[in-house]
MOPAC internal coordinates of N, CA, C and O (Angstrom, degrees):
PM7 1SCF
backbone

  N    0.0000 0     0.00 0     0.00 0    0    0    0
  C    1.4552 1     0.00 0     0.00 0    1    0    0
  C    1.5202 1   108.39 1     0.00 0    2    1    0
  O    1.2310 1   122.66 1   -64.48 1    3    2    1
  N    1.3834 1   112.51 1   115.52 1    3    2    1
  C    1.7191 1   103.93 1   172.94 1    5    3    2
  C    1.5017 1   120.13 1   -73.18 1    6    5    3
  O    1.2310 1   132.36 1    -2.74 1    7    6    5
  N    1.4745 1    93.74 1   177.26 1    7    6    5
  C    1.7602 1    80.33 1   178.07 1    9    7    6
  C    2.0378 1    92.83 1  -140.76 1   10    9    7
  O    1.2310 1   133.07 1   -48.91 1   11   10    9
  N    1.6037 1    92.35 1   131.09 1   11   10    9
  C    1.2735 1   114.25 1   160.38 1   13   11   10
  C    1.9063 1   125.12 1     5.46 1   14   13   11
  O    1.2310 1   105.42 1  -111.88 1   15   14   13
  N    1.0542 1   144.61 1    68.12 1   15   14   13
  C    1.0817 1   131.37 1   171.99 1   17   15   14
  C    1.4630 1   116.42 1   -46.99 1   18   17   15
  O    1.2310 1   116.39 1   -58.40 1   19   18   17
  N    1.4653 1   124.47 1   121.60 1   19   18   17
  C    1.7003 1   136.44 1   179.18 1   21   19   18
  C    1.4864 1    95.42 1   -54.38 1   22   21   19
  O    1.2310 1   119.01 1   -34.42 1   23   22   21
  N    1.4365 1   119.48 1   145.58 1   23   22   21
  C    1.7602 1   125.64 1   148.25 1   25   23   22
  C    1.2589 1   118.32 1   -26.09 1   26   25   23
  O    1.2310 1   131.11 1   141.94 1   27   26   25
  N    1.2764 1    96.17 1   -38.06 1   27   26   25
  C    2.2058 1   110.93 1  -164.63 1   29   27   26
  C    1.5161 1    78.76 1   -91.36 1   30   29   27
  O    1.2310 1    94.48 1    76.05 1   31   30   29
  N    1.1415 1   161.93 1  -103.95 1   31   30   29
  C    1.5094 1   164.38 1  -146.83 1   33   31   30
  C    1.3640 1   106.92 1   -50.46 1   34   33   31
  O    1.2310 1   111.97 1   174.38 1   35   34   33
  N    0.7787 1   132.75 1    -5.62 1   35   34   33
  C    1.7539 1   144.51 1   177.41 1   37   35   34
  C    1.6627 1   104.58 1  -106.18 1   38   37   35
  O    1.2310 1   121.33 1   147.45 1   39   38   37
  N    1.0892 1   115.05 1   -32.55 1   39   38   37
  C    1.4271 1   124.88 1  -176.31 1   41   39   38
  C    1.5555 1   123.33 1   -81.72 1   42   41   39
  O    1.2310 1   133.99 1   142.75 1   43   42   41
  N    1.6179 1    90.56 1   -37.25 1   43   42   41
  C    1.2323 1    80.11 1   169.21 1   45   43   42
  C    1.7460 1   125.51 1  -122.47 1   46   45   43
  O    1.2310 1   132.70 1  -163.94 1   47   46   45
  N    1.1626 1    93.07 1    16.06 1   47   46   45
  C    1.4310 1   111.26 1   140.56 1   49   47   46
  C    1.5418 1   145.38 1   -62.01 1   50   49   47
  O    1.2310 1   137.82 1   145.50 1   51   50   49
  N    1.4637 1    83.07 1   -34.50 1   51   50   49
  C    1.8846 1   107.29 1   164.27 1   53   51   50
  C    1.4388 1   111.54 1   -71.06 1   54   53   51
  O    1.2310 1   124.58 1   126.81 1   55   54   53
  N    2.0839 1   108.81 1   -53.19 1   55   54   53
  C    1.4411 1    97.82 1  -172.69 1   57   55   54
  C    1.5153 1   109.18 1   -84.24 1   58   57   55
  O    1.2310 1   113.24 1  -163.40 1   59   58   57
  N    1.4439 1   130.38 1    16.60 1   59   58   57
  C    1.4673 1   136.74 1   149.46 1   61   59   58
  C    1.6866 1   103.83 1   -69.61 1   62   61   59
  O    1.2310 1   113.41 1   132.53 1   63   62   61
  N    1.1746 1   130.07 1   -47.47 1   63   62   61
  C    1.7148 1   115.10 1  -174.24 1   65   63   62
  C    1.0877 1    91.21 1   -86.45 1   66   65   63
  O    1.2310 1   109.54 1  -173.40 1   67   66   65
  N    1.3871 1   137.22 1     6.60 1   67   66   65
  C    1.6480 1    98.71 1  -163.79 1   69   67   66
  C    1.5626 1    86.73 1  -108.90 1   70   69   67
  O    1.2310 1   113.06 1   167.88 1   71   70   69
  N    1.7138 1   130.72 1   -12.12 1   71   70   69
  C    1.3064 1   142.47 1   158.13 1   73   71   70
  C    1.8490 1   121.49 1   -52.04 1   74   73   71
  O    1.2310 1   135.66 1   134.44 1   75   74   73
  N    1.5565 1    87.30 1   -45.56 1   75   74   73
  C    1.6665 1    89.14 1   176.47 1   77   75   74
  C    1.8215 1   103.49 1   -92.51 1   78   77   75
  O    1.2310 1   109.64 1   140.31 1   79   78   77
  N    1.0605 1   137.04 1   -39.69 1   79   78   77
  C    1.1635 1   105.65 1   169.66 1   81   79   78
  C    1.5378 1   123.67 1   -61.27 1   82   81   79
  O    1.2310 1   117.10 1  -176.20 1   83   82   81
  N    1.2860 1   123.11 1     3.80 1   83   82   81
  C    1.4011 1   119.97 1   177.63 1   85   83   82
  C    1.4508 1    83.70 1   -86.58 1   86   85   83
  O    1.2310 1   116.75 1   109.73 1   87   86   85
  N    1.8119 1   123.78 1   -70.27 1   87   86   85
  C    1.4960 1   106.98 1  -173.45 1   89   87   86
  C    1.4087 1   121.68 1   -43.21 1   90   89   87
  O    1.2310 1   110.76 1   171.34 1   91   90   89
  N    0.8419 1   134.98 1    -8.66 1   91   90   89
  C    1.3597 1   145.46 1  -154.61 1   93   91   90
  C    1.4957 1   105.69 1  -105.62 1   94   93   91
  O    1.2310 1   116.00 1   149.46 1   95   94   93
  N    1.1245 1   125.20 1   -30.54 1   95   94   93
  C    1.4750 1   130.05 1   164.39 1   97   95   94
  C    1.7391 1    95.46 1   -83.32 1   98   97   95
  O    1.2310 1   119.67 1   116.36 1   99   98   97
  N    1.1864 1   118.23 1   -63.64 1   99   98   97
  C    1.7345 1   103.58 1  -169.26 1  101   99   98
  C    1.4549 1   122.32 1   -51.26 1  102  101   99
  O    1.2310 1   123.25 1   157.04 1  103  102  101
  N    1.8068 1   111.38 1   -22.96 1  103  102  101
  C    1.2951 1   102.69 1   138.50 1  105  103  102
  C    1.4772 1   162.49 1   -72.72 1  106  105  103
  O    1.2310 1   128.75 1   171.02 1  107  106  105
  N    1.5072 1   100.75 1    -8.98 1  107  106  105
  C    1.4518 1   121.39 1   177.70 1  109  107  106
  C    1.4410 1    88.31 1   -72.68 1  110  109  107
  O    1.2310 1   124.21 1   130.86 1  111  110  109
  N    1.4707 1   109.53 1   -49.14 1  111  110  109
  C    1.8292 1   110.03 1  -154.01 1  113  111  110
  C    1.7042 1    88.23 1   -60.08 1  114  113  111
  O    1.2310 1   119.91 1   143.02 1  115  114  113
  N    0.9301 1   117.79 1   -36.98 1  115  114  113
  C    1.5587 1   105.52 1  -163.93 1  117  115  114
  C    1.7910 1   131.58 1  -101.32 1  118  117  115
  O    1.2310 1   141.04 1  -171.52 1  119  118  117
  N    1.6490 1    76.77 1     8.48 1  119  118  117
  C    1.6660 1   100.26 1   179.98 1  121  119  118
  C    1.6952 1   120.01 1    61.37 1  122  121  119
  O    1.2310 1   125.88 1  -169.64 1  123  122  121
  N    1.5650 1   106.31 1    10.36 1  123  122  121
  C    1.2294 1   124.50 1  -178.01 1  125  123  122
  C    1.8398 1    98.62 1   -55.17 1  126  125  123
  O    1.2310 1   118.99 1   -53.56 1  127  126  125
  N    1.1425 1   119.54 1   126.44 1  127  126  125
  C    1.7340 1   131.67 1   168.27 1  129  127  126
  C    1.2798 1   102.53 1   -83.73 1  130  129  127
  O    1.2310 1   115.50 1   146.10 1  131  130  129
  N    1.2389 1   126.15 1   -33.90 1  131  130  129
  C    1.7819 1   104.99 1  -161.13 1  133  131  130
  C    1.9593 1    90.73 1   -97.42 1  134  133  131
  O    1.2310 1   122.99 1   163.54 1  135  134  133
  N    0.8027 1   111.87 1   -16.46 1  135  134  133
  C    1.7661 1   101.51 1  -175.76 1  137  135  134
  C    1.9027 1    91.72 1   -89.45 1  138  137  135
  O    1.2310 1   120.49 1   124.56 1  139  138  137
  N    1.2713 1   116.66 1   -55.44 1  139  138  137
  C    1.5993 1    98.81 1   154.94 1  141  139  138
  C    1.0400 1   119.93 1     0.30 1  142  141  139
  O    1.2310 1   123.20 1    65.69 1  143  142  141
  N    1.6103 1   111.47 1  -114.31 1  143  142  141
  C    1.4321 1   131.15 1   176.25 1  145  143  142
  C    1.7065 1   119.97 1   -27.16 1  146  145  143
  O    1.2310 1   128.44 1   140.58 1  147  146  145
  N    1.5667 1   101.35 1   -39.42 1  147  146  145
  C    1.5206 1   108.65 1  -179.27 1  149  147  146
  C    1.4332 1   106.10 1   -66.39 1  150  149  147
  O    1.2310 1   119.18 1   125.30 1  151  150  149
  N    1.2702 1   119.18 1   -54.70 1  151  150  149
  C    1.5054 1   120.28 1  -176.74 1  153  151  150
  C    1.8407 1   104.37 1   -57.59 1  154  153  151
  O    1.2310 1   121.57 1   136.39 1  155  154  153
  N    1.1139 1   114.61 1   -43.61 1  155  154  153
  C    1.6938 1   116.92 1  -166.15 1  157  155  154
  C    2.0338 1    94.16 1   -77.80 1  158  157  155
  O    1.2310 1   119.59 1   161.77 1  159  158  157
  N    1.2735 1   118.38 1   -18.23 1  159  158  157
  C    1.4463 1   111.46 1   164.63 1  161  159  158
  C    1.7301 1   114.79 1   -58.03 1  162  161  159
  O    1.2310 1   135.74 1   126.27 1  163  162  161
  N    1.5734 1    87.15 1   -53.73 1  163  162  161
  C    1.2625 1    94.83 1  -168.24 1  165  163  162
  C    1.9518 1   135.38 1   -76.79 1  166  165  163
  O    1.2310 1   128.38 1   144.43 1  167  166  165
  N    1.2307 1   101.46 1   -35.57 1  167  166  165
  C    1.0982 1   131.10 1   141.08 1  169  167  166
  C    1.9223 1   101.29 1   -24.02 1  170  169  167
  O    1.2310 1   123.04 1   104.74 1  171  170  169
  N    1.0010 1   111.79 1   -75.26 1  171  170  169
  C    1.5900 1   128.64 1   171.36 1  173  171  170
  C    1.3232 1   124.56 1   -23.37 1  174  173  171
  O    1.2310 1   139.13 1   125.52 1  175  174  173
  N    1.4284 1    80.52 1   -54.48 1  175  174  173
  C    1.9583 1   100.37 1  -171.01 1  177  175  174
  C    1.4712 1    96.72 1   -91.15 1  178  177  175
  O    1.2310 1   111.78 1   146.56 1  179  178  177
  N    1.1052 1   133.09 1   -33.44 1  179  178  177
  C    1.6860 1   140.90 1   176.83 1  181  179  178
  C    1.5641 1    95.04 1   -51.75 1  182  181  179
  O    1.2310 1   113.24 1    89.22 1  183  182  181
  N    1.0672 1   130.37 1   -90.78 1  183  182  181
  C    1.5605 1   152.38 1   164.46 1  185  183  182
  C    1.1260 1   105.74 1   -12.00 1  186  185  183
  O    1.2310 1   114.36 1   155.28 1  187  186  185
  N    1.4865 1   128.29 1   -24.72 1  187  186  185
  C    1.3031 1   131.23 1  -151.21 1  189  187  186
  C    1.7988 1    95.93 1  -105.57 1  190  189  187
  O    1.2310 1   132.29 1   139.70 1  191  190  189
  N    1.3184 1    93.86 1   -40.30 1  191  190  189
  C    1.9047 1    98.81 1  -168.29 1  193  191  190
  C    1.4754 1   110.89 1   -80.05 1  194  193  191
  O    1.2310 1   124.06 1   150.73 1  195  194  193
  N    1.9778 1   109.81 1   -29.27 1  195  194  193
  C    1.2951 1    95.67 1   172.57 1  197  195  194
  C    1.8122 1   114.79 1   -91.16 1  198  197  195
  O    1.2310 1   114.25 1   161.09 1  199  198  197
  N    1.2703 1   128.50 1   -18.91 1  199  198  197
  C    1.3971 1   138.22 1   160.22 1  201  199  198
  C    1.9539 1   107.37 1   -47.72 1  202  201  199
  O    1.2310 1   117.66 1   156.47 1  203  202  201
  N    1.4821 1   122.06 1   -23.53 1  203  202  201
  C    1.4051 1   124.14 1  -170.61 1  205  203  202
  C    2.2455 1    87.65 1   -99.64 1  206  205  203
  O    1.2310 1   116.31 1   163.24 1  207  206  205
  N    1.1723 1   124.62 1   -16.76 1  207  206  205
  C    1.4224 1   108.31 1  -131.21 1  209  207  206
  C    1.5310 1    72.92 1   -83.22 1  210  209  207
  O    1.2310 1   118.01 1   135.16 1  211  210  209
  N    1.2279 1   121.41 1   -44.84 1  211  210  209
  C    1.6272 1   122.80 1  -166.55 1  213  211  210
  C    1.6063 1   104.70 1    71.05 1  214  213  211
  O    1.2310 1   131.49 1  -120.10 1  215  214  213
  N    1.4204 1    95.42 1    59.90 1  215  214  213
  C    1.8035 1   121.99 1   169.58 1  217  215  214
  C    1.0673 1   118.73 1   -64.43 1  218  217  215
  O    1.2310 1   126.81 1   -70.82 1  219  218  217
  N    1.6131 1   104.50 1   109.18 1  219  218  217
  C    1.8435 1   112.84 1  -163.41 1  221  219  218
  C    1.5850 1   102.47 1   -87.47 1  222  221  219
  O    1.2310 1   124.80 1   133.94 1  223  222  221
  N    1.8760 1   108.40 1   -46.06 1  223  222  221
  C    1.4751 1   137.98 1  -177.29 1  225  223  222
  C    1.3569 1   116.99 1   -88.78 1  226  225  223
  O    1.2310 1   120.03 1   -46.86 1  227  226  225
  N    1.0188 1   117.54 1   133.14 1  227  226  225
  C    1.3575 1   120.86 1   175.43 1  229  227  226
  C    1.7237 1   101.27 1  -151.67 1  230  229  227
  O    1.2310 1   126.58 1   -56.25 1  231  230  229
  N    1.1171 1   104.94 1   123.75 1  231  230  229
  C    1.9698 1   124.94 1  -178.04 1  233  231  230
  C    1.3336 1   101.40 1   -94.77 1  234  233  231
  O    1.2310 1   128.66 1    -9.56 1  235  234  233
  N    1.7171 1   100.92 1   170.44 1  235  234  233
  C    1.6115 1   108.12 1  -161.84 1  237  235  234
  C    1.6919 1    76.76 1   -64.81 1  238  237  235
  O    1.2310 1   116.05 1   100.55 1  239  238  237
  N    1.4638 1   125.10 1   -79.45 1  239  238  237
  C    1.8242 1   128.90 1   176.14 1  241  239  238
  C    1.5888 1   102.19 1    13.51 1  242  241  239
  O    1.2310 1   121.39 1   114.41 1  243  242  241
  N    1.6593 1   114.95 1   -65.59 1  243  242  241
  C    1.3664 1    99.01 1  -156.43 1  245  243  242
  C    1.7946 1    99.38 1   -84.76 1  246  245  243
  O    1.2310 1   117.33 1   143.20 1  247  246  245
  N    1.5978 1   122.68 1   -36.80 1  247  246  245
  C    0.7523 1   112.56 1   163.75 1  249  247  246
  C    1.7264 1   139.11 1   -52.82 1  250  249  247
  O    1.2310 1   107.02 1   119.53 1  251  250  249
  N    0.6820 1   141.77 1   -60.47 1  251  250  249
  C    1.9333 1   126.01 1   129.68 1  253  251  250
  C    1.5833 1   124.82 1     6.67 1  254  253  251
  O    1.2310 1   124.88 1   125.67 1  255  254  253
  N    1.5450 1   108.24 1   -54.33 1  255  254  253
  C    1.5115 1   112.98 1  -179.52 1  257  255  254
  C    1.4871 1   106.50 1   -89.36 1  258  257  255
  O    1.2310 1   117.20 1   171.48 1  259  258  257
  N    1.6140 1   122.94 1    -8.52 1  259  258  257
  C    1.7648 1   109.18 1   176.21 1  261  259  258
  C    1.2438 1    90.88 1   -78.85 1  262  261  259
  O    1.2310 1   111.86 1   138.55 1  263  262  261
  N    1.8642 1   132.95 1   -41.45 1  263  262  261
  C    1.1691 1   126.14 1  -139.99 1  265  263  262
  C    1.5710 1    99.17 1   -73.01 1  266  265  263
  O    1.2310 1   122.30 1   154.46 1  267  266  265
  N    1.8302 1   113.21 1   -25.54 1  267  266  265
  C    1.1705 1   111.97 1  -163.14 1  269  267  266
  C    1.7061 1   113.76 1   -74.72 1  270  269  267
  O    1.2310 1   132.37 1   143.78 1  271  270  269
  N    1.7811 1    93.72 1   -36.22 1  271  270  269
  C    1.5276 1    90.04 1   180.00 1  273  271  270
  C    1.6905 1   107.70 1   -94.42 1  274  273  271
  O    1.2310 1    96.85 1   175.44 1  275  274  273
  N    0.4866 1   158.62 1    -4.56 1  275  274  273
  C    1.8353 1   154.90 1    96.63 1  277  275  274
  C    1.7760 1   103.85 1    16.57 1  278  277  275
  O    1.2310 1   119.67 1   127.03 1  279  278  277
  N    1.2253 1   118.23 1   -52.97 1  279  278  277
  C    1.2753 1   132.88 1  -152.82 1  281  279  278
  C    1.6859 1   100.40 1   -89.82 1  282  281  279
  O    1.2310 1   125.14 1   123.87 1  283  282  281
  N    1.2072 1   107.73 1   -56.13 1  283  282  281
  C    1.2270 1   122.12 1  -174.35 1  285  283  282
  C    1.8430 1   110.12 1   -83.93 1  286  285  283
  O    1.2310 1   109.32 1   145.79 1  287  286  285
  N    1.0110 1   137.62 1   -34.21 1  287  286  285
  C    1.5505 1   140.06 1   140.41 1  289  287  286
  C    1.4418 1   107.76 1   -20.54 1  290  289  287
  O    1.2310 1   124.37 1   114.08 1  291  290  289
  N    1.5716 1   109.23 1   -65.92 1  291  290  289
  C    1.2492 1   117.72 1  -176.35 1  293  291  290
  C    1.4221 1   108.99 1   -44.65 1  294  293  291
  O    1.2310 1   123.97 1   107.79 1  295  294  293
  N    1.3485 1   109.99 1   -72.21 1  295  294  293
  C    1.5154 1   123.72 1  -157.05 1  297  295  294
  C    1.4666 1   112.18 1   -67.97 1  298  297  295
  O    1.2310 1   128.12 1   169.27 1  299  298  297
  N    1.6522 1   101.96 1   -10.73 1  299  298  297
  C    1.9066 1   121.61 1   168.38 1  301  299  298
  C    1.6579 1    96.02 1   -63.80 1  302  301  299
  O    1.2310 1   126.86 1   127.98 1  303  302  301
  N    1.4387 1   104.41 1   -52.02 1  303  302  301
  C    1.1306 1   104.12 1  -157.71 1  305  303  302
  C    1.3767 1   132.02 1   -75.87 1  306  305  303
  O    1.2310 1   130.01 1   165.36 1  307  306  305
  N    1.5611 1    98.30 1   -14.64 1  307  306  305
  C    1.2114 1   119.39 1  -175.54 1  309  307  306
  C    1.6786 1   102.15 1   -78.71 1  310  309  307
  O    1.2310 1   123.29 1   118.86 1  311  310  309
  N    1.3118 1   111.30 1   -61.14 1  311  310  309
  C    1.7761 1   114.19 1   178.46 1  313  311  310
  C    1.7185 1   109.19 1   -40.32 1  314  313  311
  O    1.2310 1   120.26 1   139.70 1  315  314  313
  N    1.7919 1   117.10 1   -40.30 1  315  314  313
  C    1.2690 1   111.88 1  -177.25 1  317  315  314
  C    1.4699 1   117.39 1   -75.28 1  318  317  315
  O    1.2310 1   121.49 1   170.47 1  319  318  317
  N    1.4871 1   114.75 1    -9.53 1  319  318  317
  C    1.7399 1   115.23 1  -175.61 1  321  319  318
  C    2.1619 1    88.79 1   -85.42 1  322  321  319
  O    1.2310 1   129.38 1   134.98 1  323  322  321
  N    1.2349 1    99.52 1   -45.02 1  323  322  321
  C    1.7214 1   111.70 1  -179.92 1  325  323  322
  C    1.4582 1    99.52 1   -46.63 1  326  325  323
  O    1.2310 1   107.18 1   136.39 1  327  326  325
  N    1.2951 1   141.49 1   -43.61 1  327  326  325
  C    1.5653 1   134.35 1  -160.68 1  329  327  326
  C    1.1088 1    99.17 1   -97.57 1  330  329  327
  O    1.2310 1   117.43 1   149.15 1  331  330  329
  N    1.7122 1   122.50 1   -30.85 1  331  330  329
  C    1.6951 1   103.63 1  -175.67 1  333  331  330
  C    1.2475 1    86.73 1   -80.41 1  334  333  331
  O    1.2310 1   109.51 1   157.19 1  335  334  333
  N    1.5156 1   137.27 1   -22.81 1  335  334  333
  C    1.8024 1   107.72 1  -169.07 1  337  335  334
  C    1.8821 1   119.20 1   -70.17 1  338  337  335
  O    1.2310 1   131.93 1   153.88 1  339  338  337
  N    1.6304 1    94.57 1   -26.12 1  339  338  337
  C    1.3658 1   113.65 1   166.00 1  341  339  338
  C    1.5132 1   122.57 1   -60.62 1  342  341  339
  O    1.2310 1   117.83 1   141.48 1  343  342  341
  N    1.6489 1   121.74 1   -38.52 1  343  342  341
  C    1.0648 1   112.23 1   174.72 1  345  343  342
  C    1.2988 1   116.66 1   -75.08 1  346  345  343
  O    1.2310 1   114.85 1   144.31 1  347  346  345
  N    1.4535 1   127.37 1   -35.69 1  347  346  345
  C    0.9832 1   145.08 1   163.87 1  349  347  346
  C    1.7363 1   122.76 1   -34.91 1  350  349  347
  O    1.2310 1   129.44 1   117.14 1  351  350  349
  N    0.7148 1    99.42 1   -62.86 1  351  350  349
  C    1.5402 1   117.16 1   166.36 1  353  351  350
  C    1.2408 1   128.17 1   -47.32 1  354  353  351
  O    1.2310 1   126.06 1   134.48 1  355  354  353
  N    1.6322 1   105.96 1   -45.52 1  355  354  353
  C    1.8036 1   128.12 1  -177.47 1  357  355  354
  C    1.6662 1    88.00 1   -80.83 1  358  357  355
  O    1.2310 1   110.67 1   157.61 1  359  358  357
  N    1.3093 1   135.14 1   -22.39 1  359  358  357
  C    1.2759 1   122.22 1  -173.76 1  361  359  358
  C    1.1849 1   114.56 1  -114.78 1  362  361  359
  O    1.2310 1   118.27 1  -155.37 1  363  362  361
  N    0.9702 1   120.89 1    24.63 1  363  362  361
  C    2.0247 1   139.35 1   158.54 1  365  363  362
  C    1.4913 1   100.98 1  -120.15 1  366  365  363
  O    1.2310 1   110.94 1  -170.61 1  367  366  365
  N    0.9132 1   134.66 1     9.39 1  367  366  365
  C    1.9769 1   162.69 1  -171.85 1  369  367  366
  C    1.6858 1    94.83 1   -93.92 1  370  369  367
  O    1.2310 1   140.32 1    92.35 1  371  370  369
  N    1.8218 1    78.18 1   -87.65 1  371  370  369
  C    1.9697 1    82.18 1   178.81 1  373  371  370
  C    1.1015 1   128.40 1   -68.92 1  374  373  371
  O    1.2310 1   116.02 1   135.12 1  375  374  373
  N    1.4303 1   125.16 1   -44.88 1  375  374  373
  C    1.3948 1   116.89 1   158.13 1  377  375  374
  C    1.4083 1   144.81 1   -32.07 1  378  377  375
  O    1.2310 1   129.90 1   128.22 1  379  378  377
  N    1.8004 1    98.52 1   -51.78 1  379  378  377
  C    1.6775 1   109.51 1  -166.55 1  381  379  378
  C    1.3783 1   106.00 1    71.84 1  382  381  379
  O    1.2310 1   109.74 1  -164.64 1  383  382  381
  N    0.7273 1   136.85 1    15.36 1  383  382  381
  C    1.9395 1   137.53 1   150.56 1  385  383  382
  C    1.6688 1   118.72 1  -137.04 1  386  385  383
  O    1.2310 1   128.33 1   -59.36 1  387  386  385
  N    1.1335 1   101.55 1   120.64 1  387  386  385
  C    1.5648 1   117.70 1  -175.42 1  389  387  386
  C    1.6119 1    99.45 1   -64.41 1  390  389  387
  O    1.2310 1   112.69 1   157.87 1  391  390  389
  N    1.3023 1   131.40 1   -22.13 1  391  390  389
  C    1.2285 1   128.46 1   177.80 1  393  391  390
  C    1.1999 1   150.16 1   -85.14 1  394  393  391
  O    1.2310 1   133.40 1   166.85 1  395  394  393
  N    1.5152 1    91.70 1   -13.15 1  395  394  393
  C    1.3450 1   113.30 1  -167.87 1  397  395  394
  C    1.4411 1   120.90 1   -68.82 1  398  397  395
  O    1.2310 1   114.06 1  -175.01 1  399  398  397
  N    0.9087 1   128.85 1     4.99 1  399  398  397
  C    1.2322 1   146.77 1   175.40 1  401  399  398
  C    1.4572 1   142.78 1  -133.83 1  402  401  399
  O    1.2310 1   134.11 1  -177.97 1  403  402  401
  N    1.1580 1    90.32 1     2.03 1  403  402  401
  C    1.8300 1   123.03 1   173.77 1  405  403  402
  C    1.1938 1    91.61 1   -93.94 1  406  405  403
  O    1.2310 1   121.71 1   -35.68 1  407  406  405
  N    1.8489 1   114.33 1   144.32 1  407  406  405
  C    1.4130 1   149.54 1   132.97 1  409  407  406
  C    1.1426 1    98.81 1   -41.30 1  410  409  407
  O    1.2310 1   107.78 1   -55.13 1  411  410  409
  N    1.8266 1   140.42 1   124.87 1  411  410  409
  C    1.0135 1   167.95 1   169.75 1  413  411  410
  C    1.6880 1   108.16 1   -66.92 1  414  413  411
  O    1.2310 1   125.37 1   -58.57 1  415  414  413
  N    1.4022 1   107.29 1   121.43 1  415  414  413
  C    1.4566 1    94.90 1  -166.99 1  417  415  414
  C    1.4617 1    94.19 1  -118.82 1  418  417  415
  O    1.2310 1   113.99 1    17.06 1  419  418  417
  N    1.4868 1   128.99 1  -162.94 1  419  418  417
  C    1.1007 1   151.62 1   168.81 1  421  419  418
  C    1.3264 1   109.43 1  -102.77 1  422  421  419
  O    1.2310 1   121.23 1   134.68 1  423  422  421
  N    1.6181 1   115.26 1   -45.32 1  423  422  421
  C    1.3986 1   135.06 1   174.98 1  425  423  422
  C    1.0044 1   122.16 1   -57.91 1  426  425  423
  O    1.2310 1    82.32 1   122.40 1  427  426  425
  N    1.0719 1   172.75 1   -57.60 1  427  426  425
  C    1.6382 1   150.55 1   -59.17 1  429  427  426
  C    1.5471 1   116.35 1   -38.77 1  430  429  427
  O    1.2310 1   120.50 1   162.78 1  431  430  429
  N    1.6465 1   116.64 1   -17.22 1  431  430  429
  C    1.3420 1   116.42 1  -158.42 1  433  431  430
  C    1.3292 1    83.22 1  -118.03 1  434  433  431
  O    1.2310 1   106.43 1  -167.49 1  435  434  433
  N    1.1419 1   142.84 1    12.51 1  435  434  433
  C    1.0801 1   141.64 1  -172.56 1  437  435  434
  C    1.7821 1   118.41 1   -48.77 1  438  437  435
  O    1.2310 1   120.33 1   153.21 1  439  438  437
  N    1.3145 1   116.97 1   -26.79 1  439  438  437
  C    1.2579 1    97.63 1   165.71 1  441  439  438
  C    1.7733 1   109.46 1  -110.38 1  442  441  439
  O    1.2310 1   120.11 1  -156.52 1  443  442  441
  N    0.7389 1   117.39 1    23.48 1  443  442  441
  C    1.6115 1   124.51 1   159.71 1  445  443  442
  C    1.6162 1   113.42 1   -56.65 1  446  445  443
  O    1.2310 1   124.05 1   154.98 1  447  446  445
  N    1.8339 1   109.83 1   -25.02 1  447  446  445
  C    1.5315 1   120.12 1  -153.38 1  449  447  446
  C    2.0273 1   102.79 1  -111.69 1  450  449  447
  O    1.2310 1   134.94 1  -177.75 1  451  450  449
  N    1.4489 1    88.70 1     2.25 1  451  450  449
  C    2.0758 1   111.23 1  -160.09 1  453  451  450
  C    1.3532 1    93.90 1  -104.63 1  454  453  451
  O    1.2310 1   115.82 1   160.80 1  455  454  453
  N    1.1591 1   125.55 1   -19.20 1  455  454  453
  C    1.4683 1   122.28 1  -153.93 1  457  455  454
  C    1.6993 1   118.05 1    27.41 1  458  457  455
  O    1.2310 1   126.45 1  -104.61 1  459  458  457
  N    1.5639 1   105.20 1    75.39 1  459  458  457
  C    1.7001 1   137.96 1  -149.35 1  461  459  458
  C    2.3024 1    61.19 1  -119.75 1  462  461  459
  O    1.2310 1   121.32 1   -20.54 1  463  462  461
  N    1.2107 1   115.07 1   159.46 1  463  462  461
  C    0.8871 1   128.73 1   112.80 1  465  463  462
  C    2.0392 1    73.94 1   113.01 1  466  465  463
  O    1.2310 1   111.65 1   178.97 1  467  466  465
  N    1.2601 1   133.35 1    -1.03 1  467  466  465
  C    1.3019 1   108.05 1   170.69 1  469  467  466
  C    1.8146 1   119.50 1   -98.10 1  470  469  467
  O    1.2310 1   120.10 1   180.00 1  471  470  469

């Protein structure tokens, strides 16, 4: 049985992700791996306390702070699709085959059908 997360425990639970997704971009920017992983831990455990709180209330306050980390997730997420397309790229570069490193499909569109890519 969960129990209720408070306005005030919801709040600042929000401005806890909305702290690590900021670290969480200053690590993308810097290609840092261990603040990576640290932010995607935490992120984890964040997700985890308000997914347990069984949040009945939510104020304009918390509403404001989902929209912010909503916003900033995104724009995390967007720089991390940007670096794998970069690595990606540099490694059809050295190679000279875009394939060589792809799982062999039947598909080619194969994740067009996964909804991979939102």
């Amino acid at each position: 049985m969960s129990q209720s997360l408070s306005p005030n425990d919801l709040r600042e639970t929000l401005r806890q992700m909305v702290a690590v997704l900021q670290d969480e971009r200053q690590a993308l920017a810097g290609m840092d791996m261990d603040g990576i992983m640290g932010s995607a831990l935490d992120k984890g455990k964040l997700c985890g306390v308000i997914g347990e709180g069984g949040i009945e209330v939510i104020d304009d306050e918390c509403r404001g702070l989902l929209e912010t980390a909503r916003r900033l997730n995104e724009v995390n997420r967007q720089i991390r699709n940007l670096i794998a397309a970069n690595v990606a790229a540099r490694l059809e570069a050295i190679t000279g085959s875009p394939a060589i490193y792809r799982a062999r499909s039947a598909s080619p569109a194969a994740y067009a059908y996964t909804g991979a890519g939102r």
